[in-house]
C-alpha positions in Angstrom: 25.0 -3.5 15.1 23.6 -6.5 13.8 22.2 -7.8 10.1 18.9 -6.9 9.5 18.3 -10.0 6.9 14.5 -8.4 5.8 15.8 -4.5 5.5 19.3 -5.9 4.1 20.8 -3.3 6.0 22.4 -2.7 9.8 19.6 -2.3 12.4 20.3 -1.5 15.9 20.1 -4.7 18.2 18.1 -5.0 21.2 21.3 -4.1 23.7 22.8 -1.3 21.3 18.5 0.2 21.6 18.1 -0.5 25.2 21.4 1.0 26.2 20.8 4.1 24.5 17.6 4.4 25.6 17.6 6.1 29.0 15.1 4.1 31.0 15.3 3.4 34.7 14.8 -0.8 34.1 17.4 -1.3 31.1 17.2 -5.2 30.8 14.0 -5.9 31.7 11.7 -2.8 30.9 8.5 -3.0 33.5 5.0 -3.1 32.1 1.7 -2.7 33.6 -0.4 -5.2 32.4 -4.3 -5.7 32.5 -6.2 -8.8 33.5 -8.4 -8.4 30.2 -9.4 -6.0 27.1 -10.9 -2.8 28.7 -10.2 -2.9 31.8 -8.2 -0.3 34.4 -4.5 -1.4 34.9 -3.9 -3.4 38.6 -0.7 -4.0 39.0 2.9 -3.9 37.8 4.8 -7.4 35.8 7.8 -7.5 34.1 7.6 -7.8 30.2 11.1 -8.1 28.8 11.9 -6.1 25.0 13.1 -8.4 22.6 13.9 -7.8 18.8 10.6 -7.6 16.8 9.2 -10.6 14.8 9.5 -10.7 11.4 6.6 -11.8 9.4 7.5 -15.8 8.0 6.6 -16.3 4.0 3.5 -18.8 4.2 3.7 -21.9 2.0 1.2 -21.6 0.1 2.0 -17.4 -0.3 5.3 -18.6 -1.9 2.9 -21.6 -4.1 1.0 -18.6 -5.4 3.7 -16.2 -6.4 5.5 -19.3 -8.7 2.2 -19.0 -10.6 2.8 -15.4 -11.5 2.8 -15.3 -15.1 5.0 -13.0 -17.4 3.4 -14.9 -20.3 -0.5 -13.8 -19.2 1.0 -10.6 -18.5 2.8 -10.0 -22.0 -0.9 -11.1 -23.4 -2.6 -8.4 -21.6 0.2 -5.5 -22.0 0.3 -6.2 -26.2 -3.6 -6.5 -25.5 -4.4 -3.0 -24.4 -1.7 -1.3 -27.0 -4.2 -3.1 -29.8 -7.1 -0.4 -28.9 -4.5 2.1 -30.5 -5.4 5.0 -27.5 -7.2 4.8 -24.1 -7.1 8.9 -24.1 -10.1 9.5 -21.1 -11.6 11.1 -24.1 -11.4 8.8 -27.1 -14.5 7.8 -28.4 -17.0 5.2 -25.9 -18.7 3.5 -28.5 -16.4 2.3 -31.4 -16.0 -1.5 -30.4 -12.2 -1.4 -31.8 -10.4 1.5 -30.6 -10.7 3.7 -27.6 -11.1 4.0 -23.8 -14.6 2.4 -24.6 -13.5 -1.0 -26.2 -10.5 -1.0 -23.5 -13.0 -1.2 -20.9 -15.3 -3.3 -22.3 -12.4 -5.9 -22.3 -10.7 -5.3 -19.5 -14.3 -5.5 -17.6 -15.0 -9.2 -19.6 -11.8 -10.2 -18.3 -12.5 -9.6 -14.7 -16.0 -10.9 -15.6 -14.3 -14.3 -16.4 -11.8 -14.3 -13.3 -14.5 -14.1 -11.0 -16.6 -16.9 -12.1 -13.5 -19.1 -10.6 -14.2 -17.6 -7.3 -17.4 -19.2 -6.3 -18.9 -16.6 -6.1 -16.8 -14.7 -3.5 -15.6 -12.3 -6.2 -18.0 -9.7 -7.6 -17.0 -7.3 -10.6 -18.8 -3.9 -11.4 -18.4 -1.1 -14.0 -18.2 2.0 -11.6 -19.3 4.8 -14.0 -19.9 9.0 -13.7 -19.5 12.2 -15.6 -17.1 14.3 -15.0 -17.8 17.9 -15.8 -15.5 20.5 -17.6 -12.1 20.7 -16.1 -8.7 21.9 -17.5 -7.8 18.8 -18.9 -11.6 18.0 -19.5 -12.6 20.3 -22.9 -16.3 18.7 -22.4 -18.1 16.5 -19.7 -16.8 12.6 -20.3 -18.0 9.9 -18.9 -15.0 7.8 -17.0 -15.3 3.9 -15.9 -13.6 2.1 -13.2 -13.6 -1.8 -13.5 -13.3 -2.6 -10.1 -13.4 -6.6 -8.5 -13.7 -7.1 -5.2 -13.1 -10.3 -3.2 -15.2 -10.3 -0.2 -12.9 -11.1 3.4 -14.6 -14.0 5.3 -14.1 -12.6 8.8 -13.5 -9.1 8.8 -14.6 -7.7 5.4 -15.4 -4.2 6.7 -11.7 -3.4 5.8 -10.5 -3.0 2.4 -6.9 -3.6 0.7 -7.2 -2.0 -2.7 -4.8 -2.0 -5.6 -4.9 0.0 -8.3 -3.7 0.1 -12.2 -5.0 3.1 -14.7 -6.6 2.3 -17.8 -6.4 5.5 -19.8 -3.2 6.4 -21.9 -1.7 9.5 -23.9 0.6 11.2 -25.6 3.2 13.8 -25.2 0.2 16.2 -25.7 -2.6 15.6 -22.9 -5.4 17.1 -25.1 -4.6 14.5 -28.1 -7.5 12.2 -28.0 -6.6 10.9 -31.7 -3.4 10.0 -31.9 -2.1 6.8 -31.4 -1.3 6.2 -27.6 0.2 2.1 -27.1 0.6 3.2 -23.3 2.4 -0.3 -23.1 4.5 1.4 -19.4 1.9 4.2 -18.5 0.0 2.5 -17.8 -1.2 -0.8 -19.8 1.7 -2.7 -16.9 0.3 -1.5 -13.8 -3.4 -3.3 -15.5 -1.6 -6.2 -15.9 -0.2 -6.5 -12.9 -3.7 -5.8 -11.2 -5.4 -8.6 -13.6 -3.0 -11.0 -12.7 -3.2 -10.7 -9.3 -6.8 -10.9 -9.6 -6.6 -14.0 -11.5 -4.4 -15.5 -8.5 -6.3 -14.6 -5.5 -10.0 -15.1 -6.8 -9.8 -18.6 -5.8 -8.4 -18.3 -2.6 -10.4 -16.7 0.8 -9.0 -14.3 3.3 -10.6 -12.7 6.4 -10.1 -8.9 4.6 -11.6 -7.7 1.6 -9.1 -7.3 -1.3 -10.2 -4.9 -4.7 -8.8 -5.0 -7.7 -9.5 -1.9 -10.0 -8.2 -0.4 -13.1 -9.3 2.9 -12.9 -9.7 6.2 -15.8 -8.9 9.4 -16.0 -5.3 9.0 -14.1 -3.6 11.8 -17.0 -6.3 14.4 -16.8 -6.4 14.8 -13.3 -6.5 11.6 -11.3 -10.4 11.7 -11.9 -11.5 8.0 -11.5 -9.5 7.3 -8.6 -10.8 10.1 -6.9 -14.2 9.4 -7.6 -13.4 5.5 -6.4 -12.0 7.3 -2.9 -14.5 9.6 -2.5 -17.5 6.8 -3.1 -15.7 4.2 -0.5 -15.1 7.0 1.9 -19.1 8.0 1.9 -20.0 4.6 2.3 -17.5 4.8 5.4 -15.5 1.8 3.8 -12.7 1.5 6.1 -9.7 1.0 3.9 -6.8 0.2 5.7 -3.7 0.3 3.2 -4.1 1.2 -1.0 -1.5 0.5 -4.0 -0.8 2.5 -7.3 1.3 0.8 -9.7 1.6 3.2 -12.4 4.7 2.8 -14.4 5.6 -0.6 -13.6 7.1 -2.1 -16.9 10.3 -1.0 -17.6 13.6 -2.1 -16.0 15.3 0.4 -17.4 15.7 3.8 -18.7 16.6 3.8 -22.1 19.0 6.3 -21.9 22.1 5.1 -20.8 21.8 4.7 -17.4 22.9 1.1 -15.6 19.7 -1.0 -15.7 18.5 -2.2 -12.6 16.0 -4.9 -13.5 14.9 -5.4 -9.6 14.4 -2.9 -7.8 11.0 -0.9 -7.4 10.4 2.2 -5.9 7.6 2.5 -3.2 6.2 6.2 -2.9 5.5 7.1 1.1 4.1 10.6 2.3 5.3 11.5 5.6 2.6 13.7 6.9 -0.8 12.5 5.6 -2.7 14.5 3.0 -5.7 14.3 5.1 -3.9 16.1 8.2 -5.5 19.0 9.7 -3.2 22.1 10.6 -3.7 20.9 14.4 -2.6 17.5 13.3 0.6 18.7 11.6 1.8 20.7 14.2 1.2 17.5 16.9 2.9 15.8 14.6 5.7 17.4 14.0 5.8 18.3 17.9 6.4 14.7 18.8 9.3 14.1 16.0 6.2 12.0 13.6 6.6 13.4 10.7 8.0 9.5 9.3 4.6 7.9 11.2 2.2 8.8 9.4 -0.5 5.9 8.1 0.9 5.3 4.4 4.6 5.1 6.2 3.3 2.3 8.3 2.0 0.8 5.1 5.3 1.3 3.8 7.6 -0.7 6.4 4.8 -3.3 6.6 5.4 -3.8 2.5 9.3 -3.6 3.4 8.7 -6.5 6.4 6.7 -8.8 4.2 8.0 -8.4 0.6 11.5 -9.2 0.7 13.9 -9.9 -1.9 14.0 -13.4 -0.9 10.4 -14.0 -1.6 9.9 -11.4 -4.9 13.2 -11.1 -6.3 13.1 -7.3 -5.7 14.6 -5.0 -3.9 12.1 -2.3 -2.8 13.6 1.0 -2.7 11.5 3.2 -0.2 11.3 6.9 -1.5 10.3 9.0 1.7 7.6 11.8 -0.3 4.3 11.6 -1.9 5.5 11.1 -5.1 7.3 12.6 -8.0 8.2 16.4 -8.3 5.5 18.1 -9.8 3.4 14.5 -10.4 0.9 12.5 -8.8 -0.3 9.0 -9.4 -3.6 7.3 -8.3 -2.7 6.7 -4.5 -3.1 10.5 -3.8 -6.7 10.2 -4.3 -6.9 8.0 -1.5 -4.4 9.6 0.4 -6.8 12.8 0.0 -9.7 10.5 2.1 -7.1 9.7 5.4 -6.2 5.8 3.9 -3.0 4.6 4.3 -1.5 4.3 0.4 1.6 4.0 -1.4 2.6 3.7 -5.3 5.2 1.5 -6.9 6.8 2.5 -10.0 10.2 1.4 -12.2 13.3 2.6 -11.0 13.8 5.0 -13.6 11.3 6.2 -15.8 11.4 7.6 -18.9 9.0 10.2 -20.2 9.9 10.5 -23.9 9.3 6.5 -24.4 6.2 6.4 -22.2 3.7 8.4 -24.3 5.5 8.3 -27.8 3.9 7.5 -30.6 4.4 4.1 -32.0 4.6 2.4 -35.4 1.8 -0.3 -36.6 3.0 -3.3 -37.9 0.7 -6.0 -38.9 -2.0 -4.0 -36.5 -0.1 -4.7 -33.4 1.3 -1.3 -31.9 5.4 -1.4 -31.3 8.0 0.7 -30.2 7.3 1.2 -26.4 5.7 -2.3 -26.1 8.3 -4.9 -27.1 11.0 -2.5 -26.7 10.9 -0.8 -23.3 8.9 -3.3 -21.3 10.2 -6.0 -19.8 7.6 -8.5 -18.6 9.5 -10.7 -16.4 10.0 -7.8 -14.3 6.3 -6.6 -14.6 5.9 -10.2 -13.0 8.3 -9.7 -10.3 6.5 -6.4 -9.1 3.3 -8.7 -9.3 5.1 -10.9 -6.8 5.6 -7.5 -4.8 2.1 -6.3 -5.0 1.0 -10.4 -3.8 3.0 -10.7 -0.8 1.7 -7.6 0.6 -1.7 -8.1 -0.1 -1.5 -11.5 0.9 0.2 -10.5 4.4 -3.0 -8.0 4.8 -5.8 -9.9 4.1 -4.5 -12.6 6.6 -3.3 -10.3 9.2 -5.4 -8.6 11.5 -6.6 -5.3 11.2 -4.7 -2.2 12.2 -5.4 -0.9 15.8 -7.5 1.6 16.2 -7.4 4.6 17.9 -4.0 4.1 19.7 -3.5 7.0 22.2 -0.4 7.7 23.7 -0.9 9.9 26.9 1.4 13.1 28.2 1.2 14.3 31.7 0.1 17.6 32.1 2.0 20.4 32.6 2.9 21.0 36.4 1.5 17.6 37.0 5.1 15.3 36.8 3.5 12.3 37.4 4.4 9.1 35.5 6.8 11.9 33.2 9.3 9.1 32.9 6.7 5.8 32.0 4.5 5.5 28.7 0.6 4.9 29.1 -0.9 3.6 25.8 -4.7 3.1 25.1 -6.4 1.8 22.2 -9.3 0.0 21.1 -10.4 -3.6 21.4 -10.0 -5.1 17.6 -12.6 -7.3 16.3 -10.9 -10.3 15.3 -12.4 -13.6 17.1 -8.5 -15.2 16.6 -7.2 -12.2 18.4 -4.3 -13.0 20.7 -2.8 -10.0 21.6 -0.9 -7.3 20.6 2.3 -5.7 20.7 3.9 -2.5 21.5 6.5 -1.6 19.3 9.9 0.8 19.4 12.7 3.0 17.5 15.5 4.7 18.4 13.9 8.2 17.1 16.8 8.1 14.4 16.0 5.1 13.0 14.3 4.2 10.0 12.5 0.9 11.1 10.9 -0.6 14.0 13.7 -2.7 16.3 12.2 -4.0 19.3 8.9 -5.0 20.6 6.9 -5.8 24.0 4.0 -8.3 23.8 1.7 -6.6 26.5 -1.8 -9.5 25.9 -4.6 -9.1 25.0 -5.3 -6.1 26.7 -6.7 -2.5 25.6 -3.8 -0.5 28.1 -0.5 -0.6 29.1 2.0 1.2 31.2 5.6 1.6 30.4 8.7 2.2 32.6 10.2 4.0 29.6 10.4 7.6 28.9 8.2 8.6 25.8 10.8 11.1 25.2 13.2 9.1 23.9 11.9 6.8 21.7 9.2 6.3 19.3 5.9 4.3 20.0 3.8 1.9 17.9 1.2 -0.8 18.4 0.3 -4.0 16.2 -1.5 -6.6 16.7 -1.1 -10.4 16.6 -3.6 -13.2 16.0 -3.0 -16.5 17.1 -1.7 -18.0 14.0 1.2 -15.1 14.7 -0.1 -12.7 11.8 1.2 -8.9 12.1 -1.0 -6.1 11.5 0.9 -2.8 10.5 1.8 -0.7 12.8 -0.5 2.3 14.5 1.3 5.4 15.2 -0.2 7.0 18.6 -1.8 10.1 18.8 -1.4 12.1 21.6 -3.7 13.4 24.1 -3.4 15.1 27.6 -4.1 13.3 30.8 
């Protein structure tokens, strides 16, 4: 077993993954190549496994992420706990107080990041009425501020990150109390100003938003309306973050602080999955492939410690027991989407009620949060964006293709198909494998520029994935196949 220096943990290496695979052509695995995108195969070359490529930390990624401020984002956080509560439904129109005057600002602030942008950066207020629900006594009207920095190549696909504007307390219903929300969620804003504030003046070939979105504590409500709006408009959004709960670095009641690390959320099985898809699924042992899982090894490969200062502890379900943040709204519409949150949170301190002193809210502001490592998830949140915008898009519709029964056939080799991506840069892509008991992808075949491939290795013993690889050497994520009969 060797290092793994991105996962910090033993991987298998290429001989320990061949060898225990049980394919006819051990060193040198065959591949059937074609001569170009689309085509039929024509014959049979030797493409030889090696241990997959590991995304590289640009220089001017690593530039950025110095800039990331804990200062701005101490300004912001003791900002938003001055509006005393951001309850979904305190009052809209008093210019001090409430979810109204918290938008207004937090919409004037992305107002004023974007005119940096020159003009690649446009900033809306996305508003509706939501009608009588449990948590809704009356229909309330609920605003997203939303930025989005148009890609220059491909900006059909989306990279969106998310913070929640609204706070409470203990008590959902309590529109009147005072509710700081310094942690839940004034942080996970911050984190999505700042890293609005960093990448407005800067291009990449996907579209990146940047939204603070409403109605999280009664239901999830702005998000969904967010998801629901990009999926009409058939926005192709091809990996989502929730950072709600991002400011503490520990718990507050006596457990060992752990002042980097972050949890990252993952679903296994996608929301969206139909009963058909579940069973296929869990049929070909994919139950850890589903789309937010790539997402979540992608955010693994290109947010390391090295590069963040945080250690990214991957949590392998939706979210919490009982509790769900803003990333199950668009895991509801098929996207790929993840949420970070502190390693330990603690309820009681989140939606207390605070003291006033000199009209700045305390208690779980200075307290509880701790903005250097606010910044530090920042930094999290940055590289993976980053690595996404500049990467090329996830594959699309990769097919992996079973014999039929009583037809035997190629039983023993691995036909892949997929679609052509639309990146001019393209260079090719590459098919990637796991020992079905590991965690993480170990080894990887570049197959060209090509839209098929053929295998001499068994699909029954290994798991399957494509990416694909411009010729700067950016990495998409990964596309889990689906399965069809041939």
């Amino acid at each position: 077993m060797e290092n793994n220096p991105i996962l910090g943990r033993k991987a298998p290496s290429r001989r320990v993954f061949l060898s225990a695979s049980a394919v006819t052509a051990v060193a040198a695995p065959l591949a059937t190549r074609t001569a170009s995108a689309g085509t039929a195969p024509t014959g049979t070359a030797r493409a030889s496994s090696s241990a997959i490529s590991r995304h590289e930390p640009a220089d001017d990624l690593r530039a950025m992420l110095r800039d990331v401020d804990p200062n701005r984002i101490r300004a912001t956080v003791l900002r938003l706990t001055q509006f005393g509560t951001r309850h979904t439904a305190s009052s809209q129109t008093d210019p001090v107080r409430g979810i109204g005057a918290a938008t207004a600002w937090v919409f004037e602030q992305m107002q004023a990041i974007a005119a940096t942008s020159s003009g690649s950066m446009t900033v809306q207020q996305q508003t509706f009425v939501q009608p009588v629900a449990s948590r809704i006594p009356v229909p309330t009207t609920i605003t997203n501020v939303i930025a989005t920095l148009q890609g220059t190549a491909s900006p059909e696909r989306f990279y969106v990150v998310t913070g929640h504007l609204d706070s409470r307390v203990t008590d959902v219903l309590d529109f009147t109390s005072d509710a700081p929300g310094a942690d839940d969620d004034a942080s996970g804003v911050a984190v999505v100003l700042e890293l609005a504030r960093l990448f407005a003046t800067r291009q990449f070939p996907g579209t990146l938003v940047f939204a603070a979105v409403a109605g999280e504590e009664q239901g999830l409500y702005g998000s969904t309306f967010m998801a629901t709006q990009m999926a009409a408009a058939g926005a192709d959004v091809q990996g989502m973050f929730s950072n709600d709960i991002v400011g503490a670095s520990q718990a507050w009641d006596g457990t060992r602080p752990d002042p980097h690390t972050l949890r990252l959320f993952l679903e296994g099985i996608p929301t969206a999955a139909t009963a058909n898809d579940i069973a296929i699924m869990q049929a070909v042992g994919g139950e850890n492939d589903g789309v937010s899982r790539q997402l979540g090894r992608f955010v693994m490969e290109v947010a390391p410690r090295e590069l963040t200062d945080m250690n990214i502890r991957v949590i392998w379900r939706r979210d919490r027991y009982l509790r769900a943040s803003d990333h199950v709204s668009f895991q509801g519409q098929g996207y790929p989407a993840a949420r970070f949150t502190e390693p330990r949170e603690n309820f009681d301190h989140e939606h207390q009620n605070t003291q006033v002193v000199n009209g700045v809210q305390f208690g779980d502001l200075i307290q509880f949060v701790d903005f250097d490592y606010i910044a530090r998830v920042a930094k999290v949140n940055g590289a993976a964006l980053w690595a996404l915008g500049t990467a090329p898009s996830t594959p699309k519709n990769v097919l992996i293709h079973a014999t039929a029964p009583l037809n035997f056939a190629g039983i023993n080799t691995t036909t892949l198909t997929w679609n052509a991506n639309p990146e001019p840069n393209l260079a090719g892509y590459e098919v990637v494998m796991r020992e079905t008991t590991s965690p993480d992808w170990t080894d990887a075949i570049d197959v060209g520029n090509v839209t098929t491939v053929t295998l001499d290795i068994s699909k029954d013993n290994v798991q399957f994935g494509l990416r694909a690889v411009d010729q700067a050497g950016h990495r998409s994520p990964v596309a889990f196949p689906q399965v069809v009969t041939t």
